[in-house]
MOPAC internal coordinates of N, CA, C and O (Angstrom, degrees):
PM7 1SCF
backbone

  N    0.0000 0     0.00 0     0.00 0    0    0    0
  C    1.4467 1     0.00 0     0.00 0    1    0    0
  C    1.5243 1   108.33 1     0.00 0    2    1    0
  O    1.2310 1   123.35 1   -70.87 1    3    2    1
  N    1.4659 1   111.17 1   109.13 1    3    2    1
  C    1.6186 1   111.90 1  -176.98 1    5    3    2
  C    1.5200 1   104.30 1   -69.03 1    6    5    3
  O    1.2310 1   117.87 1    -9.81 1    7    6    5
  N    1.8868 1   121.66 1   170.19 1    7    6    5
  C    1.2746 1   123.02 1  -173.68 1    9    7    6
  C    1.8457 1    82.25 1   -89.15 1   10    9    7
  O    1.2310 1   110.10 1  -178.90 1   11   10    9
  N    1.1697 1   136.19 1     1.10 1   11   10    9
  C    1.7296 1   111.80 1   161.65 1   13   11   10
  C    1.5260 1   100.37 1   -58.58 1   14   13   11
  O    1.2310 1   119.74 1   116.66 1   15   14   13
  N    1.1451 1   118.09 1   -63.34 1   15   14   13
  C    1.4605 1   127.26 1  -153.50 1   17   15   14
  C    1.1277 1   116.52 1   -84.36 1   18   17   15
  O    1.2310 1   118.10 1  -159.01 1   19   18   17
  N    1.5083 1   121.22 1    20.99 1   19   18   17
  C    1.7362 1   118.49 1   158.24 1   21   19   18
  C    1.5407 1   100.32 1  -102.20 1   22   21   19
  O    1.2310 1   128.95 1   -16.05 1   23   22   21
  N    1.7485 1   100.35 1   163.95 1   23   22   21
  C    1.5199 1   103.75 1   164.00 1   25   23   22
  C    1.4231 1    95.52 1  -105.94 1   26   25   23
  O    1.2310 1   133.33 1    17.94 1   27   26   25
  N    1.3103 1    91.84 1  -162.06 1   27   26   25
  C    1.9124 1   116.01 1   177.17 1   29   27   26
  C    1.2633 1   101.86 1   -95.23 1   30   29   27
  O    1.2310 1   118.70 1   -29.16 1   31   30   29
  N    1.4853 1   120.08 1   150.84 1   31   30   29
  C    1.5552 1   124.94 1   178.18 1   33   31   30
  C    1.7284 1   110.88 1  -119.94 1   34   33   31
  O    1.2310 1   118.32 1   -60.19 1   35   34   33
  N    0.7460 1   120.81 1   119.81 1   35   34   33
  C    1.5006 1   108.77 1  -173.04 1   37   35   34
  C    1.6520 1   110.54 1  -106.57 1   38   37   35
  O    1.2310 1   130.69 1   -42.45 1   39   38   37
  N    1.1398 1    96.98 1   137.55 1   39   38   37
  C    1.7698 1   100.74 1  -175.98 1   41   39   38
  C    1.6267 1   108.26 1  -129.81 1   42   41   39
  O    1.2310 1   136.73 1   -60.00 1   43   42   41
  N    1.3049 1    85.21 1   120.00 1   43   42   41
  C    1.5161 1    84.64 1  -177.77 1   45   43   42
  C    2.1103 1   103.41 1   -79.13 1   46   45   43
  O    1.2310 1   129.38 1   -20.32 1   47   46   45
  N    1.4711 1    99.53 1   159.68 1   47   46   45
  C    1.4673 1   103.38 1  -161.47 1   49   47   46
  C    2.0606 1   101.35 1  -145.08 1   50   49   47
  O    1.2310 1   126.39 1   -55.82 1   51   50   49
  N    0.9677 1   105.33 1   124.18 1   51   50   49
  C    1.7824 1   103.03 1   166.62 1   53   51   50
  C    1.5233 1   117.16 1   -98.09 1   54   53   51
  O    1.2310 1   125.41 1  -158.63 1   55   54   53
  N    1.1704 1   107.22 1    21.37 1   55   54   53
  C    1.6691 1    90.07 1   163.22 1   57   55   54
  C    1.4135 1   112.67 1  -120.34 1   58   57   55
  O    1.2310 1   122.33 1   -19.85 1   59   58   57
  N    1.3823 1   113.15 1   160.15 1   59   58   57
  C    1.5831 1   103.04 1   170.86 1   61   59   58
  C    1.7420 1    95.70 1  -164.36 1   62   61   59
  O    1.2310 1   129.93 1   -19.64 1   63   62   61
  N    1.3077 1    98.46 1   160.36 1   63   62   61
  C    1.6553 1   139.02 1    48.51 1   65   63   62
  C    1.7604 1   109.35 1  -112.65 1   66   65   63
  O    1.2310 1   125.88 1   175.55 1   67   66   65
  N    1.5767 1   106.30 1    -4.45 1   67   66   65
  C    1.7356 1    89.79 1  -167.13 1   69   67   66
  C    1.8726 1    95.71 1  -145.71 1   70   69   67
  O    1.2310 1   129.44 1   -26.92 1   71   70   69
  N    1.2907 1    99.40 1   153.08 1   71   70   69
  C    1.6729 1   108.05 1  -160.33 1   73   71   70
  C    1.5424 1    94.43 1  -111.43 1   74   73   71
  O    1.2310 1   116.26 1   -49.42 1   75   74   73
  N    1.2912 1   124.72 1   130.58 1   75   74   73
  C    1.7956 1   118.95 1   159.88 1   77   75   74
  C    1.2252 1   116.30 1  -113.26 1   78   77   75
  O    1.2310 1   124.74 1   -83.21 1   79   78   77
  N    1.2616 1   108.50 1    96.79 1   79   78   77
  C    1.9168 1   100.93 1   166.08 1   81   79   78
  C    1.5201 1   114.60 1  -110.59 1   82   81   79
  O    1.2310 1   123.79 1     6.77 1   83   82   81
  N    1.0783 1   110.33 1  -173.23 1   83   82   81
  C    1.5719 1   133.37 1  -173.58 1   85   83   82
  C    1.6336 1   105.41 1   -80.09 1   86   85   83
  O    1.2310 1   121.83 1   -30.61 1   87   86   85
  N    0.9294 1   114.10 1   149.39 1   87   86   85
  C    1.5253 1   121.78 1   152.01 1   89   87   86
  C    1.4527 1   113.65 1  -112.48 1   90   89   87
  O    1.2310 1   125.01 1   -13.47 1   91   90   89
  N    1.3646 1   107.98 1   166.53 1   91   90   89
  C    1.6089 1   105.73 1  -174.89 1   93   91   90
  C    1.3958 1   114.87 1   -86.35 1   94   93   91
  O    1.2310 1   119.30 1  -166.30 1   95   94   93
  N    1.3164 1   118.94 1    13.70 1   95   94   93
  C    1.3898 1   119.45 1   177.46 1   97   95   94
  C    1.7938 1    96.68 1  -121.60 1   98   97   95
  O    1.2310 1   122.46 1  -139.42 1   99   98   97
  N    1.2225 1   112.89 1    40.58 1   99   98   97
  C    1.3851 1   135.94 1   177.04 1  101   99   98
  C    1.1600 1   132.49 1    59.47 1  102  101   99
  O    1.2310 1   121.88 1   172.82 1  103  102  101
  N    1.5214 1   114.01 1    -7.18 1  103  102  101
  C    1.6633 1   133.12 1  -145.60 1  105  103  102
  C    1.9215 1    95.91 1   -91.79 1  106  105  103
  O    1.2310 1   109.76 1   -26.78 1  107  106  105
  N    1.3119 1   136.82 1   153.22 1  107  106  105
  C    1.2453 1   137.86 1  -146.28 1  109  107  106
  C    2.0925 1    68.72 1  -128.89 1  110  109  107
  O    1.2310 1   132.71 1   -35.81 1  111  110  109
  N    1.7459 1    93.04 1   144.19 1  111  110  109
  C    1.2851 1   125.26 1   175.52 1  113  111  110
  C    0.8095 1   118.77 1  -153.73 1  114  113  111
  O    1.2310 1   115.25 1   -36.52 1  115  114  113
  N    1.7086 1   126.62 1   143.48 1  115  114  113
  C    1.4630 1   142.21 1  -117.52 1  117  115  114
  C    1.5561 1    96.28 1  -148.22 1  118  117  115
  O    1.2310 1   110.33 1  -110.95 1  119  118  117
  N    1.4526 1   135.77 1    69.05 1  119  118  117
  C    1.4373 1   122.69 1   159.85 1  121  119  118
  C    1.3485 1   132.84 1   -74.42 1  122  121  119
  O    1.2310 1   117.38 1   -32.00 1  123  122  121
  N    1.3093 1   122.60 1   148.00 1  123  122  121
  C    1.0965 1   111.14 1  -169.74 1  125  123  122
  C    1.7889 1   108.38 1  -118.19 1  126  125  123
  O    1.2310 1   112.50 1   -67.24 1  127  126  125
  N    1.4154 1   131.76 1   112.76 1  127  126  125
  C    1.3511 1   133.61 1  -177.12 1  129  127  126
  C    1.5672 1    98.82 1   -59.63 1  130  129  127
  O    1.2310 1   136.94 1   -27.46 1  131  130  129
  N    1.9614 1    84.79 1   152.54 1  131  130  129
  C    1.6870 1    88.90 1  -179.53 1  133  131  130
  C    1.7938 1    85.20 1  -154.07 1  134  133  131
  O    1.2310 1   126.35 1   -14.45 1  135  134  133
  N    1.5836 1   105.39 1   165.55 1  135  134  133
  C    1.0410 1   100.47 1  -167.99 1  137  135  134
  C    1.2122 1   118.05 1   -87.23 1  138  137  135
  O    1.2310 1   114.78 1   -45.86 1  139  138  137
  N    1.4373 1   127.50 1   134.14 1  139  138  137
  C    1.7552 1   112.68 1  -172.38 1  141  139  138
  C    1.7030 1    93.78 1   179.78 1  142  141  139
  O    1.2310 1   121.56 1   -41.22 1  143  142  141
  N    1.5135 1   114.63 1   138.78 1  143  142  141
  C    1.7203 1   135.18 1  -144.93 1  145  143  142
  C    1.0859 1   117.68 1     6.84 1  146  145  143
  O    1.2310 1   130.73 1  -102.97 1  147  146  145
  N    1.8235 1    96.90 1    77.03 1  147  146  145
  C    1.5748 1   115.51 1   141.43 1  149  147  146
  C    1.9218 1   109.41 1    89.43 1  150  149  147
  O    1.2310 1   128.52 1  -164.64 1  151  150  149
  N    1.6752 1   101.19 1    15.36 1  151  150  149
  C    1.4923 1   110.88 1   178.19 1  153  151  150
  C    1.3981 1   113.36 1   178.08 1  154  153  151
  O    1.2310 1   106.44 1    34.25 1  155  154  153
  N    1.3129 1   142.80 1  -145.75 1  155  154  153
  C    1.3264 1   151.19 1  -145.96 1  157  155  154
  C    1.5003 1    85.57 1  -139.50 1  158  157  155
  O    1.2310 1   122.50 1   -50.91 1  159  158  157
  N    1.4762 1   112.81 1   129.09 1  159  158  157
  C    1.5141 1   126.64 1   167.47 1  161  159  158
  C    1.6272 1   116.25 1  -160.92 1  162  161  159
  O    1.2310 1   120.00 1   -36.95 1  163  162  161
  N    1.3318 1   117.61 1   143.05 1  163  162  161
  C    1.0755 1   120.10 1   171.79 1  165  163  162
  C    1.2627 1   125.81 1  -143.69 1  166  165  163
  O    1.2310 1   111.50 1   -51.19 1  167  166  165
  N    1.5080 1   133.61 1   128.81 1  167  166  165
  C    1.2386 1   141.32 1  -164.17 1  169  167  166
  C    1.6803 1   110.97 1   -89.81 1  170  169  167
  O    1.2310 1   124.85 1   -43.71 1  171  170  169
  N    1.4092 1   108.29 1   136.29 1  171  170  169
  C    2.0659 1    97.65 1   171.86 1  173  171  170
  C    1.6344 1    78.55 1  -129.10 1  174  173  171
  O    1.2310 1   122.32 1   -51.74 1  175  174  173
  N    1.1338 1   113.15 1   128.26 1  175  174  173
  C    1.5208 1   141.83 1   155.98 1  177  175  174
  C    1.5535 1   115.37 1   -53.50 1  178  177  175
  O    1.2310 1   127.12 1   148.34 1  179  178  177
  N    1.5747 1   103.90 1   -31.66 1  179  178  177
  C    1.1220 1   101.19 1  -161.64 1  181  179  178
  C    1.5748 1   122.17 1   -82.47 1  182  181  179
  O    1.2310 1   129.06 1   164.50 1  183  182  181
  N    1.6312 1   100.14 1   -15.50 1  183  182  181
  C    1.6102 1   108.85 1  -176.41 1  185  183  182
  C    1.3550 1    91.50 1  -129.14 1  186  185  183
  O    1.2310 1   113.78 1  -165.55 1  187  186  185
  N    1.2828 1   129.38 1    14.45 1  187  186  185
  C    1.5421 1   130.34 1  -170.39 1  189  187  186
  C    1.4371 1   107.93 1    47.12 1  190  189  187
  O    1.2310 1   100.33 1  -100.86 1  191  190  189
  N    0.9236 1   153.25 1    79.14 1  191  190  189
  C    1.4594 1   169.57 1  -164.34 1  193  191  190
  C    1.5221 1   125.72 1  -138.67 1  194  193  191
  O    1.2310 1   102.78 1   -78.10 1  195  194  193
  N    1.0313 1   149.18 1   101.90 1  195  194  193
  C    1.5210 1   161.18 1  -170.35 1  197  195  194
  C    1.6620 1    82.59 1   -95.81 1  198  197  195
  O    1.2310 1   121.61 1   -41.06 1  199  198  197
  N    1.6581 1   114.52 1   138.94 1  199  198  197
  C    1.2051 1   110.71 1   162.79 1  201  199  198
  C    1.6561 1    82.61 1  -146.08 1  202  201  199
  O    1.2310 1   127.73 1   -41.93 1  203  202  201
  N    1.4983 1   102.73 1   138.07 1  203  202  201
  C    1.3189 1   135.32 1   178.78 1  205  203  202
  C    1.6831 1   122.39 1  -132.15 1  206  205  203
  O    1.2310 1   130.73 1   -54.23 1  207  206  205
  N    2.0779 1    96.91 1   125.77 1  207  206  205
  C    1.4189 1    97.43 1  -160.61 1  209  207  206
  C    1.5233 1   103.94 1   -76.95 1  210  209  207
  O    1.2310 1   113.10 1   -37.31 1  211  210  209
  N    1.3787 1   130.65 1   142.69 1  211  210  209
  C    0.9991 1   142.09 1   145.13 1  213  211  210
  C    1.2740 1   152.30 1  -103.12 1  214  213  211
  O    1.2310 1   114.03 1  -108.03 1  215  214  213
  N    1.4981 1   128.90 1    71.97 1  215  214  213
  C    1.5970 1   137.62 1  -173.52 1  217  215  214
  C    1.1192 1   113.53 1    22.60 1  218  217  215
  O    1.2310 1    92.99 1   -69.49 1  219  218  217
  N    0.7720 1   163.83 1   110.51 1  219  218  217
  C    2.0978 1   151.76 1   140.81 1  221  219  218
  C    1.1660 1    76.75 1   -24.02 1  222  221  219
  O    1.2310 1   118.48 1   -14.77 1  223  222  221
  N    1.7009 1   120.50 1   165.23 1  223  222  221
  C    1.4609 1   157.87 1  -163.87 1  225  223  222
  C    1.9172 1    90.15 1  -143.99 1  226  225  223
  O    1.2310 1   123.17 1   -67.08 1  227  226  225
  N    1.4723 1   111.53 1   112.92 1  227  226  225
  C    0.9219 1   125.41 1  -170.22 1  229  227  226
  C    2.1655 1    99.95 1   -58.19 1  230  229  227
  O    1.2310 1   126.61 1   -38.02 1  231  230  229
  N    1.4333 1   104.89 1   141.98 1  231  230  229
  C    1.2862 1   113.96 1  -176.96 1  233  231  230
  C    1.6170 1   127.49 1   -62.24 1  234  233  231
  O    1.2310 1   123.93 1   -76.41 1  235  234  233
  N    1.2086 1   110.06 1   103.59 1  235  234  233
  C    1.7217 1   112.48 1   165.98 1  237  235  234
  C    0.8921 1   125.05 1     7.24 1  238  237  235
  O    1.2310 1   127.68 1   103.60 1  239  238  237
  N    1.4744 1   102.82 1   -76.40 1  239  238  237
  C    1.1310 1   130.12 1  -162.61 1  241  239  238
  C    1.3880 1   137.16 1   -79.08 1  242  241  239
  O    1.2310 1   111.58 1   -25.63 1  243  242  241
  N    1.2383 1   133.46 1   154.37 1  243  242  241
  C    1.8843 1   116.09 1  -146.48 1  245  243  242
  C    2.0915 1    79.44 1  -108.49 1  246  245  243
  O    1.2310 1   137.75 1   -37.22 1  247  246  245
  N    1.3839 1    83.21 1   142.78 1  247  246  245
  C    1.8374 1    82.42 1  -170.42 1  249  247  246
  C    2.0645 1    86.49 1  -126.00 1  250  249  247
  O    1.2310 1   130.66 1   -48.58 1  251  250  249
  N    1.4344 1    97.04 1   131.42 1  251  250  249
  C    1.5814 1   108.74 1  -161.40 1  253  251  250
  C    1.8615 1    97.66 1  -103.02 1  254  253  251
  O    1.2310 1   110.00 1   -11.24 1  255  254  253
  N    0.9938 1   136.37 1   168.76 1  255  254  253
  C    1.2291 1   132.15 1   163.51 1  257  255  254
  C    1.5487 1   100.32 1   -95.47 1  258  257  255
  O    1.2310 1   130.12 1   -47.84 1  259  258  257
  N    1.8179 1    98.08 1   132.16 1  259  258  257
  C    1.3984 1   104.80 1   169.83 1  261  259  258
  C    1.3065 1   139.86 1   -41.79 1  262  261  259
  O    1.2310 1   102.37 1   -56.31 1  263  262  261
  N    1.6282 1   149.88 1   123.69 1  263  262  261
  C    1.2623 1   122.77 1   154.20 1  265  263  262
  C    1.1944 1   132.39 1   -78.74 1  266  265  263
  O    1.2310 1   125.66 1  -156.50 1  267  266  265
  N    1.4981 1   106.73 1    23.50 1  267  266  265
  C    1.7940 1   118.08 1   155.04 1  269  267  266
  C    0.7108 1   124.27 1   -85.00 1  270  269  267
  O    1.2310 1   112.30 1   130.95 1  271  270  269
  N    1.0597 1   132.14 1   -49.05 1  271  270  269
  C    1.5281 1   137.03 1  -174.13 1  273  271  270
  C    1.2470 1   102.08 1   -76.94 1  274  273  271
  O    1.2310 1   124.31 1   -35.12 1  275  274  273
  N    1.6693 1   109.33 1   144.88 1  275  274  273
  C    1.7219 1   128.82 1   160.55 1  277  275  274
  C    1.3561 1   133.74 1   -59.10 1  278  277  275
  O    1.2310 1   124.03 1   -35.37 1  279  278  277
  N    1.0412 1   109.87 1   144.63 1  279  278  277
  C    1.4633 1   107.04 1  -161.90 1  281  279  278
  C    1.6851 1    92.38 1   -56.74 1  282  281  279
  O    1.2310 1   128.88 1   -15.96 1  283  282  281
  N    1.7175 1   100.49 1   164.04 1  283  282  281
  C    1.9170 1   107.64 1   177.99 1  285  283  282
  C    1.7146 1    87.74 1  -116.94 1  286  285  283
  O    1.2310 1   128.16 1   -25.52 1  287  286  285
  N    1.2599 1   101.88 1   154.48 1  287  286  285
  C    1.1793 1   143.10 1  -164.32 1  289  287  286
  C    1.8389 1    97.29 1   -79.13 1  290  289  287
  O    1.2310 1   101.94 1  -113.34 1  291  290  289
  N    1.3075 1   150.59 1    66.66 1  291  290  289
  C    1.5693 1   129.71 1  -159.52 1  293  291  290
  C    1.2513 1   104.79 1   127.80 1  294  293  291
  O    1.2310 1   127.03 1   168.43 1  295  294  293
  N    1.4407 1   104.07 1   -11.57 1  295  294  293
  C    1.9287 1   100.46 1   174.73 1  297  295  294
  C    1.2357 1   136.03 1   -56.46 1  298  297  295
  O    1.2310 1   116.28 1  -162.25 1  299  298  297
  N    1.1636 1   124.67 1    17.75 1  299  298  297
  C    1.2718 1   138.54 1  -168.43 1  301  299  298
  C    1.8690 1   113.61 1    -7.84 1  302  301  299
  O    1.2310 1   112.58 1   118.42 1  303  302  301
  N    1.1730 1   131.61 1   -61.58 1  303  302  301
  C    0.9100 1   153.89 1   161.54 1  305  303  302
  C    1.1203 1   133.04 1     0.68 1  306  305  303
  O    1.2310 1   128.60 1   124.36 1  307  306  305
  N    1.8074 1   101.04 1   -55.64 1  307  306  305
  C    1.7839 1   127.71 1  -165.83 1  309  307  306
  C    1.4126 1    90.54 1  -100.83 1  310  309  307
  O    1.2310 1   117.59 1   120.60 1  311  310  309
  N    1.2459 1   122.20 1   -59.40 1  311  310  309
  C    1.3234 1   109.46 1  -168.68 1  313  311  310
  C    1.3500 1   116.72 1   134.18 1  314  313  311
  O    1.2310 1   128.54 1  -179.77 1  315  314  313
  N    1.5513 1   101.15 1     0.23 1  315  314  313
  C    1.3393 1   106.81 1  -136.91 1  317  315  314
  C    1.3323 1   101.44 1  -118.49 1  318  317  315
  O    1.2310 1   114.38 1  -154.16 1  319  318  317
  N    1.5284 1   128.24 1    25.84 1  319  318  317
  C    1.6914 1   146.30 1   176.25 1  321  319  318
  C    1.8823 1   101.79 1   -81.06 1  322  321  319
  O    1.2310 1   123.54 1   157.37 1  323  322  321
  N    1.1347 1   110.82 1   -22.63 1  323  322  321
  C    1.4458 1   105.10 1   162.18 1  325  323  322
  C    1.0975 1   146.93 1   -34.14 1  326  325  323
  O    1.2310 1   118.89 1   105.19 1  327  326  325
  N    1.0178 1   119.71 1   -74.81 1  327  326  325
  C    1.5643 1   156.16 1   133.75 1  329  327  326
  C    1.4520 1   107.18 1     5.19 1  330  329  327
  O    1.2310 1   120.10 1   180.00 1  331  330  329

């Protein structure tokens, strides 16, 4: 497959400032996002890849504090530095 006849793949990504993936010749690569049309993007030439940052979308779901776990030491929060 010549580099005429690939496209670009774009993957959207939530971490930043820098992305590490694989290449297919196994070797680990290190991009680093920068800001450019209107958000965080970064190009690797090497697998043709566009990676674009995308916010996390704050969680659904209602997240409770365990009654397993021991109280933490700094919890300000719970209430629960008493103890």
């Amino acid at each position: 497959m010549g580099l005429a006849s690939r496209r670009m793949r774009t993957v959207y990504v939530a971490e930043y400032p820098a992305i590490q993936h694989r290449h297919e010749d196994g070797h680990i690569v290190t991009v680093r996002l920068k800001r450019a049309e209107g958000g965080f993007r970064a190009l690797c030439a090497g697998c043709e890849t566009e990676f674009v940052y995308r916010k996390p979308a704050p969680s659904a779901v209602a997240h409770f504090k365990s009654p397993l776990l021991p109280p933490v030491k700094g919890n300000w929060e719970g209430g629960d530095d008493d103890r």
